[in-house]
C-alpha positions as a printed Julia matrix, in Angstrom:
534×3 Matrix{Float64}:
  94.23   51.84   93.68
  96.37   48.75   94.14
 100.43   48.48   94.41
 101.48   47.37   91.11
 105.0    46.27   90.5
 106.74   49.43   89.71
 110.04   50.5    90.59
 109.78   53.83   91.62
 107.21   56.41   93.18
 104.7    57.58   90.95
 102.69   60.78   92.14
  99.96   58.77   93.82
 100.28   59.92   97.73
  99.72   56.28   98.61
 103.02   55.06   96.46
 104.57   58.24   97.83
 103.74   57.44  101.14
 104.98   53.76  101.02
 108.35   54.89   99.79
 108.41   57.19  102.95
 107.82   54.43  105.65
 110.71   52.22  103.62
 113.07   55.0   104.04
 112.57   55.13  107.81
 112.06   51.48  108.13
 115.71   51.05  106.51
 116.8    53.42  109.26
 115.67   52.09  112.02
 116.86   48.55  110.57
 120.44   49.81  109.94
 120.33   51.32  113.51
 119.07   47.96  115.0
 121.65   45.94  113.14
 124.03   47.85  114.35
 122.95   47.68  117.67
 121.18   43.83  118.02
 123.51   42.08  114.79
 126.41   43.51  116.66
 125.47   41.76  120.1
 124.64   39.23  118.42
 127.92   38.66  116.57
 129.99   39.33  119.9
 127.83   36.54  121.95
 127.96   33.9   119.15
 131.49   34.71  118.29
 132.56   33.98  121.93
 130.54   30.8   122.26
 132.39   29.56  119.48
 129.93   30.06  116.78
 131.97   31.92  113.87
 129.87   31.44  111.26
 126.81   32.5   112.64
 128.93   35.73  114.05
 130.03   36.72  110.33
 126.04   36.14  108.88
 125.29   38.86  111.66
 128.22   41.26  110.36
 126.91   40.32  106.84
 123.52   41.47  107.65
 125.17   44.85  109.1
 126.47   45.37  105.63
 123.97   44.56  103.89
 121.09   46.95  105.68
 123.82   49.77  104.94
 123.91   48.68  101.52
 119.94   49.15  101.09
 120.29   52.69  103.16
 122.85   53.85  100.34
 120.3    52.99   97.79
 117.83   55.6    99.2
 119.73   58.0    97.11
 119.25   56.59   93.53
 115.71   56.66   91.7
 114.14   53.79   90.51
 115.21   51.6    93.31
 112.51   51.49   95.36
 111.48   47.53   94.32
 114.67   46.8    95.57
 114.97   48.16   98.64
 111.71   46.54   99.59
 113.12   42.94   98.29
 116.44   43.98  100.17
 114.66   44.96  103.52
 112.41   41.28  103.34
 115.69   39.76  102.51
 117.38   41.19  105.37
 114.7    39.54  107.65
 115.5    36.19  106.44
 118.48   36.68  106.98
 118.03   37.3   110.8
 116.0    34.47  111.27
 117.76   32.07  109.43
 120.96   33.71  112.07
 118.16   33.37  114.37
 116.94   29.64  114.11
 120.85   28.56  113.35
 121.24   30.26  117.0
 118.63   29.13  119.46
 116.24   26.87  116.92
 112.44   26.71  116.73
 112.06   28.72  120.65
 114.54   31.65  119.63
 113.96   35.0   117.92
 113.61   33.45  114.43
 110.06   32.84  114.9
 109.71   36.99  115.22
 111.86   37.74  112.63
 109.67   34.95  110.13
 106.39   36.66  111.6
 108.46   40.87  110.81
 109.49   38.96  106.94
 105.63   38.15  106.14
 104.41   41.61  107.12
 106.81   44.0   105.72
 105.97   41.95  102.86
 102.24   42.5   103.05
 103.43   46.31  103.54
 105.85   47.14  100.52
 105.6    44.38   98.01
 102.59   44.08   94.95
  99.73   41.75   95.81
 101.25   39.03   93.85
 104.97   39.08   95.01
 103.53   39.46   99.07
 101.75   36.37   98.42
 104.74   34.67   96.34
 106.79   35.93   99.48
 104.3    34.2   102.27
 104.5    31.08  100.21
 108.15   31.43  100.14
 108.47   32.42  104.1
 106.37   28.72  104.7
 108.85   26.68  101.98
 111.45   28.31  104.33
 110.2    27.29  107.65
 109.52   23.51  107.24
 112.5    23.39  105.2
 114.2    24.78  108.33
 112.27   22.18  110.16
 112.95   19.3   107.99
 116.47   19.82  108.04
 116.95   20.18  112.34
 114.58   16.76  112.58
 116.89   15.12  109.65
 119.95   16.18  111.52
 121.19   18.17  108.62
 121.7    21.16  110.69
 122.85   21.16  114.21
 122.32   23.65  116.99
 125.44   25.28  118.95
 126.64   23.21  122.09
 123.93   23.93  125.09
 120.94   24.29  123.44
 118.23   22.46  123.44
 118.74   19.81  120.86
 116.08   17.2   121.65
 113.59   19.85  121.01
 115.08   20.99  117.93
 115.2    17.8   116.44
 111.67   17.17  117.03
 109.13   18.01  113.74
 106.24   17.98  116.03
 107.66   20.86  117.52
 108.55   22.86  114.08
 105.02   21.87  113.12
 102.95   23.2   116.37
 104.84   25.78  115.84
 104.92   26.61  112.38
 100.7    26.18  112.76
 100.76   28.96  115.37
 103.21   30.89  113.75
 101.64   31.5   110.43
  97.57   31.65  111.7
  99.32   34.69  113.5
 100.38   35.5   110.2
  97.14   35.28  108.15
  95.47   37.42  111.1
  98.47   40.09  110.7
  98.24   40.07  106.89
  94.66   40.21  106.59
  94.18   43.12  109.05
  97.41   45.17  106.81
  95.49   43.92  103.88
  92.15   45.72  104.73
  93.7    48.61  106.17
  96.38   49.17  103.36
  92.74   49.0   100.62
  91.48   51.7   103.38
  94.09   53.7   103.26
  94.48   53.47   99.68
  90.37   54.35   99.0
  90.7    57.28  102.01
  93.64   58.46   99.86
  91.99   58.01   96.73
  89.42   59.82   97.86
  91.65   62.59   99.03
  93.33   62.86   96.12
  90.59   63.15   93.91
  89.13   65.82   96.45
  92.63   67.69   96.34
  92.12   67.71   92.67
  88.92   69.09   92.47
  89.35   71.28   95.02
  92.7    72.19   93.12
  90.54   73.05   89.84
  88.32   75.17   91.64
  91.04   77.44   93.51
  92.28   77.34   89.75
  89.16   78.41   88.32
  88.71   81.03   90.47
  92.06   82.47   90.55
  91.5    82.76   86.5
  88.1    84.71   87.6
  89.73   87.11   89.77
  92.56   87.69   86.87
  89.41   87.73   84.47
  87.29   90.41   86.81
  90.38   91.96   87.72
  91.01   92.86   83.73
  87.41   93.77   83.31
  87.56   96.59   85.88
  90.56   97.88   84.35
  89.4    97.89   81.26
  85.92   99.1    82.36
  87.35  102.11   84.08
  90.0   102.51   81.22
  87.02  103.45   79.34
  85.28  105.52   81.61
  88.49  107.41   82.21
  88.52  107.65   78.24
  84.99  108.51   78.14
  85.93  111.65   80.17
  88.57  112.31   78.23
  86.37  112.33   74.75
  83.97  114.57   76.19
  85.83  117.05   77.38
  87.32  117.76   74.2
  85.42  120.21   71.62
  88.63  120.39   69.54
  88.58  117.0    66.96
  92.33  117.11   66.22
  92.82  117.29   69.55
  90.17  114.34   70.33
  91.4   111.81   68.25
  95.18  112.58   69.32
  94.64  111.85   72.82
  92.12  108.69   72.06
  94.75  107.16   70.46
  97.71  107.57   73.18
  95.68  106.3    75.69
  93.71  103.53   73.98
  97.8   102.37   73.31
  98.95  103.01   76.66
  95.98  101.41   79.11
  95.63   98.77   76.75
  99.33   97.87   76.18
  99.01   97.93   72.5
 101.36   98.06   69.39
  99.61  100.56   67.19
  96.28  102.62   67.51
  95.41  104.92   64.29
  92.15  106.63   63.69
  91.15  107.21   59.98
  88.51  109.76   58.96
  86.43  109.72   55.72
  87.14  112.64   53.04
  84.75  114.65   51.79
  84.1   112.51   48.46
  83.62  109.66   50.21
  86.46  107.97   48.28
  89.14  107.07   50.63
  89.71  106.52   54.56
  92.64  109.59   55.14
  94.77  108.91   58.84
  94.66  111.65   60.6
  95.81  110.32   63.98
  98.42  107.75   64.33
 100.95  106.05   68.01
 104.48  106.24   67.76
 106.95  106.94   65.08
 104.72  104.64   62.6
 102.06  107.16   62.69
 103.94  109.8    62.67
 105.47  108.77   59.79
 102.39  107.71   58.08
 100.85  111.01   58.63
 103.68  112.76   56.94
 103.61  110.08   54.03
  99.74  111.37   53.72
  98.53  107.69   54.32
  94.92  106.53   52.98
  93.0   103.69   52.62
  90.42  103.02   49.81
  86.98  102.32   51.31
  85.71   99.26   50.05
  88.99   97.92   49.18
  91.85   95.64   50.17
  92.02   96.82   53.63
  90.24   95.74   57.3
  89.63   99.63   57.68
  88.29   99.94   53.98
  85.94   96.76   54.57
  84.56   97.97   57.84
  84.1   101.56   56.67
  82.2   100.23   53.9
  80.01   97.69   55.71
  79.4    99.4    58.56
  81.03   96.52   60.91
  84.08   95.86   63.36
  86.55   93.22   61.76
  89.01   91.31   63.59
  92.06   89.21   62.44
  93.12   86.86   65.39
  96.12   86.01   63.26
  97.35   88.49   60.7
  98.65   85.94   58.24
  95.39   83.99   57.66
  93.7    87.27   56.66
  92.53   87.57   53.05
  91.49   91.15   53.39
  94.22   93.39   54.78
  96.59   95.34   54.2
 100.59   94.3    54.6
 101.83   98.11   56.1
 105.3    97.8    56.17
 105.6   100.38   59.03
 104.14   97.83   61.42
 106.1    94.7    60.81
 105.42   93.5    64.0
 101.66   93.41   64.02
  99.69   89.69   65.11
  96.01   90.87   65.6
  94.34   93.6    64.25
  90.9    94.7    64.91
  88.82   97.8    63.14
  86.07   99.21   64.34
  83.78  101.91   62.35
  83.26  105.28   63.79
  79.36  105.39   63.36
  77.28  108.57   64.74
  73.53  109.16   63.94
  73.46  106.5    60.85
  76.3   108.74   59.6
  79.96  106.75   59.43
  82.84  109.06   60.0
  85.72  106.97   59.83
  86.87  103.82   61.48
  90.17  102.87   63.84
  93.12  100.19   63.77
  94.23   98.9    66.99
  96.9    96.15   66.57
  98.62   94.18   69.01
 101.98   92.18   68.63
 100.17   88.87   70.39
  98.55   86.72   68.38
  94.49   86.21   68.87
  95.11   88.84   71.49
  91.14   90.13   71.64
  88.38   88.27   73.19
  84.78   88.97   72.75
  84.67   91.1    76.34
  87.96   92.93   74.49
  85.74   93.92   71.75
  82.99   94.85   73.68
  85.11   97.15   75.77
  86.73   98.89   72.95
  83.74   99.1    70.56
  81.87  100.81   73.07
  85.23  103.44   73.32
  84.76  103.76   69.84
  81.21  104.73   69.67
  81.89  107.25   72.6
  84.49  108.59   70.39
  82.13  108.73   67.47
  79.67  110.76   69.48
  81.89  113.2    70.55
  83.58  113.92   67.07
  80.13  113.9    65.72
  79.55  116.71   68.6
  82.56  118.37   68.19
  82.1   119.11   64.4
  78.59  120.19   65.11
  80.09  122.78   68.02
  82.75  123.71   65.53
  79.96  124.39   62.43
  77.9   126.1    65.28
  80.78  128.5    66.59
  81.33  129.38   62.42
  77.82  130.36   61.97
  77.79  132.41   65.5
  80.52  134.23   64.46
  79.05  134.48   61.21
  76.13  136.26   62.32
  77.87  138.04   65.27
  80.06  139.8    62.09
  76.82  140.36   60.5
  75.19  141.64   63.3
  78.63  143.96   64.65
  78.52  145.39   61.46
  75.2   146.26   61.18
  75.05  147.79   64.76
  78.3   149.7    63.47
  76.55  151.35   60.52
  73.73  152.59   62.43
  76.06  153.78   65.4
  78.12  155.84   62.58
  74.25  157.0    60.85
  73.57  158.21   64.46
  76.41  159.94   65.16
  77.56  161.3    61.88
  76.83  164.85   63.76
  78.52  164.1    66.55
  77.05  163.48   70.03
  77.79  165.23   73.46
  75.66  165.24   76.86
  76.74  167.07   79.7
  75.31  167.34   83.24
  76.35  169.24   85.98
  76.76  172.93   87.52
  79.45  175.02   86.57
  81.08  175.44   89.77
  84.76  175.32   89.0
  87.08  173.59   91.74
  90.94  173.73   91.8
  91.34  169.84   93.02
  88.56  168.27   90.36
  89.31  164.21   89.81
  88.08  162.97   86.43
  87.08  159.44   85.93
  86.78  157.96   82.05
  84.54  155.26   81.65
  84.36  153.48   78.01
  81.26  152.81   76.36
  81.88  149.59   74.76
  79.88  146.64   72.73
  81.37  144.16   71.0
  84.68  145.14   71.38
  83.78  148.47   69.33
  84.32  151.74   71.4
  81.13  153.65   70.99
  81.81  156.79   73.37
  83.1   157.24   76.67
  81.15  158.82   79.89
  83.38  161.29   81.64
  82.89  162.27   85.23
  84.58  164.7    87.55
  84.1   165.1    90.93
  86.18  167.01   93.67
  87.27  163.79   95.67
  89.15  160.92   94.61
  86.97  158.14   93.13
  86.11  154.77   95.47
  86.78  151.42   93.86
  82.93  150.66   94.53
  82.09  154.19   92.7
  84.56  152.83   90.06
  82.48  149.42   89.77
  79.38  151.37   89.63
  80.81  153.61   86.68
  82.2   150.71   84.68
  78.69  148.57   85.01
  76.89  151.54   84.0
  78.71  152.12   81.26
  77.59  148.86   80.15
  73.95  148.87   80.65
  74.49  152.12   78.95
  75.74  150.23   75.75
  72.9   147.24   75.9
  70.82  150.58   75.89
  72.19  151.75   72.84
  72.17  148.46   71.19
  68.54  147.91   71.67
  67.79  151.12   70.25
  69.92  150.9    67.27
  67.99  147.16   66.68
  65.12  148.89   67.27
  65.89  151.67   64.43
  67.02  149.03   62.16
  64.16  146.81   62.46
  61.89  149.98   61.49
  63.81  150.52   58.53
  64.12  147.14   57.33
  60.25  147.11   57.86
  59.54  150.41   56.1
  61.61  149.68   52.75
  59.35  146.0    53.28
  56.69  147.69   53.22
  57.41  150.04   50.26
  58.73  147.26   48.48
  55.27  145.56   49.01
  53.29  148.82   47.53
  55.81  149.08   44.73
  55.25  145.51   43.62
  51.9   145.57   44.18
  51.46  148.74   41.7
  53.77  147.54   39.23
  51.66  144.6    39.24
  48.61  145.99   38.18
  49.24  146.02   34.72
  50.26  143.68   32.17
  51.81  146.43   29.48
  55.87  145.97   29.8
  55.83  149.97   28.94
  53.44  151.03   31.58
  55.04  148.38   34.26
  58.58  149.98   33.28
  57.05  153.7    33.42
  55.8   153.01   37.24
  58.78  151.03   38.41
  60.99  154.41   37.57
  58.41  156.91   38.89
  58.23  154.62   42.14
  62.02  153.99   42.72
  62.04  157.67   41.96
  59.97  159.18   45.3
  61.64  156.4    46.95
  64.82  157.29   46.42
  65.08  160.8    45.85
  66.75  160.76   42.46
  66.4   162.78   39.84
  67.03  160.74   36.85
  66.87  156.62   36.55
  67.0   154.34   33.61
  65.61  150.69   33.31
  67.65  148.96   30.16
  66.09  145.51   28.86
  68.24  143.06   26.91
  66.56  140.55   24.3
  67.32  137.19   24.23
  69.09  135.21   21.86
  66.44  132.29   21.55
  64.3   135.3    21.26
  65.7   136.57   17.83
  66.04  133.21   16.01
């Protein structure tokens, strides 16, 4: 990186860093003018010298001048000019003063390097060239005797080129050496800061990168437990209204969404009906009866009928969707299929107001909600078909155990047990019989002390072995009778069968049913077909 000719500091430390030293260099030299020029002008000014007094006053000026300019952009070129400048200038006061053995041989010496420092390549070396057409000219002009020295000093020497010239020869080998050594040291510190800044970049990138890793992680852990807390959620919920109401609140909520609707498939097949819907959109659409035609114009249609998620990154480049003019505000939408056991259920709409607002891990994330969700609706319509049919048979079975209790007790039954010692203090204790809910009896005991609450447990879990009792003998009676009238059934058929005469199969059915029955008279009536007639 080399110092090109611009006026101000870029964002390159090194430029930065040149700028810097200027600044306090333009300090210092407005302090030292101050201090030195103002000596300076006091001494020459009382020796007669005027001129040379007001060129030091000048140069106090003029170093305030370039200090003021610190606080303006884009004059950093011209400070560095000014600050070389200024050096002349105190040599020139310099040489005017004393000649070729004063202090304008240092300032000459301070004008090369600070131009080595804070110039470009080219202007430093323009300005070296121009410090040597200074000098001799300087040198020419004392041995000419077009410039004289104050009264006192040492005017043979002055006048002398020799002098100027062994002098000049020292002055500017010192020079070379001084420049040279800035020279490799300023391309050192430019590569070490080069090399800095490229490492501060990289290093930069990678605190960048892996800041956007730990806010990428960071989401994936939320999301992840997000769905296991939503995975709990789904299966501890038998009830599928229920299910897909609370799916849809939180899938909004812990994933900051606009909309979340489920839609489920009706029982033709025909249409995708919402039956779960976020905020006053779905509630609305609910009421409103909102469907979707599978196959059709719609993301939730489409994916319903292929059997695949569907995203729109941008709603308004989607040729398949549908425009719902309850969600105005809607960017991205995604559906994803509700698919259990090669069976699809239904599919759900989650919409954000950002546009492309999913990524791939997004999708992953939800889609696996989504098939959670499918499994447990899938579960919970199976545990809702199974608690039907158990109730089914339970009424089945309750009645049946009814009709043989009432068969068995159509006379009435009564056990007691006991002597019949009468007692005036006699505490009775009613315990029910009960199965099912049905009240089959009740086992009364007395006794002539109050009744413990472990004798009361006792009572109460005897009275319902007592009732299993009863219910396994009442299956037990109606499992013999179910296989007796089998089994007659069987001989019946099995005699009717015999023959092949409709009169004599007729003739035995009625004697059969008959003895069976117990009846005294039965009839058998056979109607002829139509077809038959024609």
């Amino acid at each position: 990186m080399n110092f090109t000719a611009a006026s101000e500091p870029s964002a390159n430390s090194v430029t930065v860093f040149r700028e810097r030293l200027l600044n306090v260099l333009l300090g210092l030299a407005l302090v030292g003018a101050i201090l030195v020029g103002g000596l300076n002008a006091y001494y020459t000014a009382q020796s007669g010298n005027i001129s040379t007094a007001l060129v030091y006053v000048g140069e106090i000026l003029y170093v305030a001048l370039l200090v003021l300019l610190t606080r303006f952009p884009n004059t950093y070129l011209i400070r560095a000019w000014g600050l070389v400048l200024a050096l002349y200038g105190a040599s020139a006061a310099a040489f005017l003063a004393t000649g070729v053995r004063g202090d304008g041989r240092v300032w000459l010496v301070g004008v090369i390097i600070m131009g080595a420092i804070f110039l470009p390549p080219l202007q430093s070396v323009l300005n070296s060239l121009l410090a040597g057409v200074y000098y001799f000219s300087l040198a020419y002009a004392f041995s000419h005797g077009l410039l004289a020295l104050p009264p006192g000093e040492m005017n043979v020497v002055a006048t002398q080129f020799r002098a100027w010239t062994r002098t000049g020869t020292l002055l500017f080998a010192l020079s070379v050496i001084i420049v040279a050594a800035i020279a490799i040291y300023r391309r050192s510190l430019e590569n070490t800061l080069t090399e800095s800044q490229n490492l501060n970049a990289v290093l930069e990138n990678e605190r960048l990168r892996l800041k956007q890793q730990e806010r990428t992680l960071r989401r994936r852990l939320e999301q992840i437990h997000t769905a296991s807390e939503i995975s709990r959620v789904v299966n501890a919920i038998l009830d599928p209204d229920r299910l897909i109401e609370e799916v849809v609140n939180l899938i909004r909520d812990r994933f900051n969404l606009y909309y979340v609707g489920i839609f489920l498939v009706d029982e033709r097949g025909e249409y995708a009906v919402l039956r779960a819907g976020t905020g006053e959109a779905g509630r609305k659409m609910l009421a409103e009866g909102h469907r979707l035609a599978i196959g059709g114009g719609s993301m939730i249609g489409w994916s319903i009928s292929n059997r695949k998620p569907r995203i729109a990154l941008d709603v308004g480049e989607e040729a398949v969707r549908f425009a719902n003019p309850h969600l105005p505000l809607t960017r991205t939408e995604l559906a994803l299929p509700l698919v259990s056991r090669g069976e699809v259920l239904g599919a759900v709409t989650i919409q954000s107001e950002r546009a492309r607002a999913f990524d791939e891990d997004d999708l992953t994330v939800l889609q696996s909600i989504v098939d959670n969700l499918a499994i447990a609706l899938h579960n919970a319509r199976l545990y809702q078909e199974t608690q039907r049919s158990l109730q089914s048979l339970a009424q089945t079975h309750y009645r049946l155990i009814g009709q043989s209790w009432e068969e068995l007790t159509a006379s009435g039954l009564e056990f007691e047990a006991g002597d019949d010692t009468e007692s005036d203090a006699v505490h009775q204790l009613r315990v029910p019989i009960d199965l099912y809910g049905e009240s089959l009896g009740e086992i009364v005991l007395e006794n002539t002390s109050p009744w413990g609450e472990e004798e009361r447990a006792f009572a109460k879990q005897f009275g319902h072995q007592l009732a299993l009792t009863l219910e396994n003998i009442l299956l037990t009676q109606e499992t013999q009778r179910s296989i007796e009238e089998n089994r007659v059934l069987t001989e019946i058929t099995e005699r009717v069968g015999i023959s092949l005469d409709i009169d004599t199969i007729v003739q035995t059915t009625l004697r059969e049913l008959s003895e069976v029955l117990q009846i005294s008279e039965a009839e058998i009536h056979l109607s002829v077909p139509e077809t038959a007639t024609e």
